[in-house]
MIBADREN-467533 format. One record per residue (C-alpha): residue number from 1; residue in one letter; y negated, z negated, x negated. Coordinates in steps of 0.001 Angstrom, whole numbers, plus 500000, padded with zeros to 6 digits. Layout:
# MIBADREN-467533
R   pos   code       yy       zz       xx
R   NUM      a        Y        Z        X
...
//
This chain:
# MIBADREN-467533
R   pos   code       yy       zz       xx
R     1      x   517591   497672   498100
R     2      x   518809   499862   495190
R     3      x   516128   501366   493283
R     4      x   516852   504521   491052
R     5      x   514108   505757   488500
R     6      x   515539   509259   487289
R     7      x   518536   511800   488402
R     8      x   520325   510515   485411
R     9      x   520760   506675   487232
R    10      x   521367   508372   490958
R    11      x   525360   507089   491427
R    12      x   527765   509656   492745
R    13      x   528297   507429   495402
R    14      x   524738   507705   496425
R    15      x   525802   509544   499961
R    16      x   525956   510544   502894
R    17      x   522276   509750   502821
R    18      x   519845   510253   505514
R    19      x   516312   510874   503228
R    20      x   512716   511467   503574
R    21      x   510708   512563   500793
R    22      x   506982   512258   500161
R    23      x   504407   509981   498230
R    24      x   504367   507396   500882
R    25      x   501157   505993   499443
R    26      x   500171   502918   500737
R    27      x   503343   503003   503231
R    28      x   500811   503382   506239
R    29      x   502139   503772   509947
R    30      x   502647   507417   509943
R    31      x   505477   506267   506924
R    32      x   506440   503900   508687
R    33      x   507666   505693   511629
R    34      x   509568   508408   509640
R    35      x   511417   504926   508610
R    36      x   511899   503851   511176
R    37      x   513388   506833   512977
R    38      x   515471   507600   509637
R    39      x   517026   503982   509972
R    40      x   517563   504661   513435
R    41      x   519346   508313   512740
R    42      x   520983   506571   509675
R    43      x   523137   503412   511384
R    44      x   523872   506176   514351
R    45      x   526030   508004   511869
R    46      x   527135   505952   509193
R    47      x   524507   507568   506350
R    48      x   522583   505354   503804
R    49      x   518588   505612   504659
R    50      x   516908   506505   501499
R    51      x   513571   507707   500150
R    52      x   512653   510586   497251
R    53      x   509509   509571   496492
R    54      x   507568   510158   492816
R    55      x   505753   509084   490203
R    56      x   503094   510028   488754
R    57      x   501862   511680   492197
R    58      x   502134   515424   491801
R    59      x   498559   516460   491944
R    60      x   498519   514231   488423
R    61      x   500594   517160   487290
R    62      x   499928   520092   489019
R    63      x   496162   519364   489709
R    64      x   494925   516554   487729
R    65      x   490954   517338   488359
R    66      x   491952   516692   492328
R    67      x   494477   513548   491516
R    68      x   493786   510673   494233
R    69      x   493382   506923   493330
R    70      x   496466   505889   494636
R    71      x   496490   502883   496969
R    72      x   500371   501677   495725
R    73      x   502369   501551   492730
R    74      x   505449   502673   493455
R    75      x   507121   499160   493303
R    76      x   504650   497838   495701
R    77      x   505802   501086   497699
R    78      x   509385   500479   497848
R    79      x   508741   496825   498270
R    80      x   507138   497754   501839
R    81      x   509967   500097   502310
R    82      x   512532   497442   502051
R    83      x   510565   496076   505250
R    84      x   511791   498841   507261
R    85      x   515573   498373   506132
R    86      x   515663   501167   503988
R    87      x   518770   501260   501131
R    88      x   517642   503290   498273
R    89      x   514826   504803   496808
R    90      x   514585   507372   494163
R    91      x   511725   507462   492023
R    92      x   511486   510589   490556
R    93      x   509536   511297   487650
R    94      x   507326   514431   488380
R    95      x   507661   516628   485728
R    96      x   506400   520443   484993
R    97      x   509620   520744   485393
R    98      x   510314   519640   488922
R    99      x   507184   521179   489590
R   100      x   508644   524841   488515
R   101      x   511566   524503   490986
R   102      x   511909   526674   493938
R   103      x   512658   525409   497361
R   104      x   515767   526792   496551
R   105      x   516468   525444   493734
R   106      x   514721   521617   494382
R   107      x   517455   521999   497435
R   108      x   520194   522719   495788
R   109      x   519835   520731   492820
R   110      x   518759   517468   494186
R   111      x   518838   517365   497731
R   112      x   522350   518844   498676
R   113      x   523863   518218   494737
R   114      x   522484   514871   493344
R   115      x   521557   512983   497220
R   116      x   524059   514405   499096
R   117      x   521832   514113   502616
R   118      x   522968   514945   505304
R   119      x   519922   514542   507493
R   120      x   516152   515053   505806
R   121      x   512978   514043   508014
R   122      x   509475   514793   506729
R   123      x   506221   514853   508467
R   124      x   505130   518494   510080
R   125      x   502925   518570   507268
R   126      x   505298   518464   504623
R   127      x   505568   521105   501261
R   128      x   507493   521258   498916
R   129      x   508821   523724   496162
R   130      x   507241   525599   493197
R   131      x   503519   525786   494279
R   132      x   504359   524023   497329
R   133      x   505815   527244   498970
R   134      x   508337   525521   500966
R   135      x   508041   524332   504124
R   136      x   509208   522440   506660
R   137      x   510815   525898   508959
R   138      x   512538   526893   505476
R   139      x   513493   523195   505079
R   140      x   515721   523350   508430
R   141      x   517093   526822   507562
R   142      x   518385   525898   504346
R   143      x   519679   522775   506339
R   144      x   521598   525213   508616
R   145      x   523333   526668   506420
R   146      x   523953   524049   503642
R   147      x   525199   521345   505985
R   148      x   522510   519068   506872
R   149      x   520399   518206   509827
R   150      x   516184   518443   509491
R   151      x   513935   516338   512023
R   152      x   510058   516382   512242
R   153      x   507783   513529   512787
R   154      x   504596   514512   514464
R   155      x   501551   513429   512836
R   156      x   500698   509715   514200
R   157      x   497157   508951   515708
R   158      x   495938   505246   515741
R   159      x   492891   504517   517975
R   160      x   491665   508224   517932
R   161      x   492015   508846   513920
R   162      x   495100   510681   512023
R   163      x   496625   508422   510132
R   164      x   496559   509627   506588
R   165      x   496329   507754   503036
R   166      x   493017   509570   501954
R   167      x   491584   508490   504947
R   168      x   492791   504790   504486
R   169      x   491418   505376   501320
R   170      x   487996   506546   502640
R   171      x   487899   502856   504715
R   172      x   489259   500730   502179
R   173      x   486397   502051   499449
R   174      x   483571   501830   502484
R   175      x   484995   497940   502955
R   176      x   486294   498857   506332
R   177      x   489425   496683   505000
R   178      x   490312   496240   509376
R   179      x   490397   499681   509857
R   180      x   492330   499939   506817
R   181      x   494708   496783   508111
R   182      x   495058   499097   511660
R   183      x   495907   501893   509984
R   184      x   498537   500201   507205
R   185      x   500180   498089   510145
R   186      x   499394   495620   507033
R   187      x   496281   494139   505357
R   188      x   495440   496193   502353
R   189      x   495857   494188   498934
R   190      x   495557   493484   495314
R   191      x   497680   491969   492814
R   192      x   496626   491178   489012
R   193      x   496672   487928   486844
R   194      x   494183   484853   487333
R   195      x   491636   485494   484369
R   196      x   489193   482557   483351
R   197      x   485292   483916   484855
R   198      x   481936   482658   483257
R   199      x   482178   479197   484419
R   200      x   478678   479247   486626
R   201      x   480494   479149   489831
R   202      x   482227   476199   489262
R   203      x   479174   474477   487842
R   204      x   476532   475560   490109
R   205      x   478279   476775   492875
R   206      x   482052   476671   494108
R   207      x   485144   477183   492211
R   208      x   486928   480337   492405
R   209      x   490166   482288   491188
R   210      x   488996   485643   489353
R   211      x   491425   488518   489859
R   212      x   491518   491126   486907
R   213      x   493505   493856   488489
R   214      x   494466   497135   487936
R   215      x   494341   498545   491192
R   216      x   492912   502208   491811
R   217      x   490821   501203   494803
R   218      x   489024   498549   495275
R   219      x   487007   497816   497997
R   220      x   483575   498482   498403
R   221      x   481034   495405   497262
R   222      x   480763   492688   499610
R   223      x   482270   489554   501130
R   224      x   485608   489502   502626
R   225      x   487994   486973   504603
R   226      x   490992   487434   502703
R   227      x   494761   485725   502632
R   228      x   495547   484778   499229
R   229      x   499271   484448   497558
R   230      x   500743   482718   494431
R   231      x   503203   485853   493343
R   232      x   505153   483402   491486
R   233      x   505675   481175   494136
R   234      x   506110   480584   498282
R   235      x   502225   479073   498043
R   236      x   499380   480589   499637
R   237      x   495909   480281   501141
R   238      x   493426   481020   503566
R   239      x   490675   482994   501112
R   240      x   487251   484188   500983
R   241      x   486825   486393   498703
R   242      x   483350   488045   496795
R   243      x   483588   491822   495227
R   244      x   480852   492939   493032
R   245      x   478299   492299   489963
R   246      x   477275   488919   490432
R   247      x   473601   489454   491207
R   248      x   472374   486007   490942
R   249      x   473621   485171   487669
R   250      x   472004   488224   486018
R   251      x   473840   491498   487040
R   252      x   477014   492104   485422
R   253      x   478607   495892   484347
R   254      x   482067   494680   485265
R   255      x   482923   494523   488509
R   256      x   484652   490822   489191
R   257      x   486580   490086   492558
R   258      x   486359   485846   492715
R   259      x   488453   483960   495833
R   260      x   487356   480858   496788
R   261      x   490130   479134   498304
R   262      x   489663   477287   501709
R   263      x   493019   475473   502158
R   264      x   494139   472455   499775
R   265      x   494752   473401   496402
R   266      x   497566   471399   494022
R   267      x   498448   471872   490332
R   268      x   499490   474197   488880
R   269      x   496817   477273   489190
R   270      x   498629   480052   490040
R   271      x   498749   482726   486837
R   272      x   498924   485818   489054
R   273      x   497852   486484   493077
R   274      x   497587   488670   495980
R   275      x   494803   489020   497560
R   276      x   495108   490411   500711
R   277      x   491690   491331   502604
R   278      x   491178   490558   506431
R   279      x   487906   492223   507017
R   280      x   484418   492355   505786
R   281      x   481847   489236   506372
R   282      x   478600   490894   504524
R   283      x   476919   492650   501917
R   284      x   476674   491259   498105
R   285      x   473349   490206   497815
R   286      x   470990   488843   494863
R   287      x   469904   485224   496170
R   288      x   466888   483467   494484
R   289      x   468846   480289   492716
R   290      x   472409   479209   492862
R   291      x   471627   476688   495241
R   292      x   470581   478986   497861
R   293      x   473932   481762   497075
R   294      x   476024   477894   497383
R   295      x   474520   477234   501124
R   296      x   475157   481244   501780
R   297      x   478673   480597   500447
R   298      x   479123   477385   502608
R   299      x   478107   479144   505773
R   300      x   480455   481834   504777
R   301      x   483184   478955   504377
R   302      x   482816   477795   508219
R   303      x   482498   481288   509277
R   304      x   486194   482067   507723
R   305      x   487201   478742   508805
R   306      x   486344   479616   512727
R   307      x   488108   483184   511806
R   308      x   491131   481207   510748
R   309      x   491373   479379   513497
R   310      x   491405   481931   516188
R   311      x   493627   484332   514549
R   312      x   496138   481040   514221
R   313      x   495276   479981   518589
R   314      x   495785   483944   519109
R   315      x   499300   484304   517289
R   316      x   500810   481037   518572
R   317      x   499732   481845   521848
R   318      x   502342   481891   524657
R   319      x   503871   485663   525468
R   320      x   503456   486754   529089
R   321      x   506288   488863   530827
R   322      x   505159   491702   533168
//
């Protein structure tokens, strides 16, 4: 995958590009079928399938009381885009200038001069333009008559619920990390460095990897079954994993997000992880001594442990043909 950060680094050999263009936050399965369907239209016709996407998110610009915490940086975005097969993805810094461009003009200029599409699908949601006056019935009449096709996704429902990032958003920060999973058509994660903690878990407790991260949302306090990942290396591990203030050892300010990992462990600790949550075990609670949070943590350990196990029986089960 080619990844281009401005206008000034798009190549002139950038086209015939098929493109969708949004914020693609979190890359959730409503994004996932626009890229899906653009690869599709893409390889029918011999067009590159590529992404406009931007950074910061334009409410930072336009609206920055009503900016969301954003779910993805937009590495981790084009990272899950290069899943789906897609080729290139612009990045483009949002500017008050962009922002000031017509639908006319943010055609013209970058769609038809700069990307050269030649097919542009967007959800039936989608705005775009100076105050977000375009839409997506303009969008396929300047198609018409500048040369390039415009398709429509409908808006995807999972089990009942549109699928939308501020509502993945809405799960993740209530800990409803599987709903979140469902809704992602991937488990919801966080990356950051391996930080030294207090030292008390180790001692009185078990030992655990402490994740400073940088992440906009977090989930809510509580115990989660998690999948950790060594980002510098193929390694990884079966997780549980504790978000909150550390009751028991005298309330902390600073929110700390400690893994305990249940698979074998080898030298060297890993300086910077993934930590991927599963779904939600319990509450954080205050416990009365260490020894009693260390049995709570040990029965939390064979409850992940039986999780583990099933998941593992359920995906190497046998397929059945109707």
């Amino acid at each position: 995958m080619k990844i281009y950060r401005s206008l000034a680094e798009v190549p002139s050999d950038f086209g015939p590009s098929a493109l969708t263009i949004g914020n693609f936050d979190g890359v959730h399965y409503g994004h996932r079928k626009i890229l899906r369907r653009l690869v599709a239209l893409a390889e029918e016709h011999g067009w590159k399938p590529s992404v406009l996407t931007f950074d910061p998110h334009p409410t930072c610009v336009v609206r920055p009381d009503r900016a969301p915490r954003l779910l993805t940086t937009p590495e981790r975005r084009a990272e899950l885009m290069r899943e789906e097969a897609i080729e290139q993805v612009l990045i483009l810094p949002f500017t008050r200038e962009v922002a000031a461009l017509t639908p006319q003009e943010f055609v013209d200029q970058i769609l038809v001069a700069r990307l050269a599409v030649r097919a542009v699908l967007v959800g039936e949601n989608f705005r775009f333009g100076n105050r977000q006056t375009g839409n997506v019935v303009q969008l396929a009449d300047f198609g018409r008559r500048l040369g390039f096709e415009t398709e429509t996704i409908p808006t995807v429902i999972c089990r009942g619920r549109v699928v939308s990032s501020s509502g993945i958003r809405e799960a993740i920060l209530a800990g409803r990390v599987a709903l979140a999973g469902r809704l992602l058509q991937h488990p919801y994660g966080l990356d950051g460095d391996v930080v030294k903690g207090h030292g008390v878990g180790a001692r009185q407790t078990v030992p655990t990897l402490n994740l400073a991260t940088r992440a906009e949302v977090v989930p809510a306090r509580g115990v989660y079954l998690t999948r950790t990942a060594d980002l510098d290396s193929s390694r990884a591990w079966n997780s549980i994993s504790n978000v909150g203030y550390r009751p028991t050892f005298g309330a902390s300010d600073v929110l700390s997000i400690e893994t305990f990992l249940l698979d074998p462990f080898d030298d060297p600790t890993p300086r910077r992880i993934r930590v991927d949550f599963l779904c939600r075990v319990r509450d954080e609670r205050q416990f009365e001594s260490p020894e009693a949070l260390k049995a709570q943590i040990l029965r939390d350990v064979r409850c992940a442990h039986s999780y583990f196990r099933r998941v593992k029986a359920w995906l190497s089960r046998p397929l059945t043909r109707a």
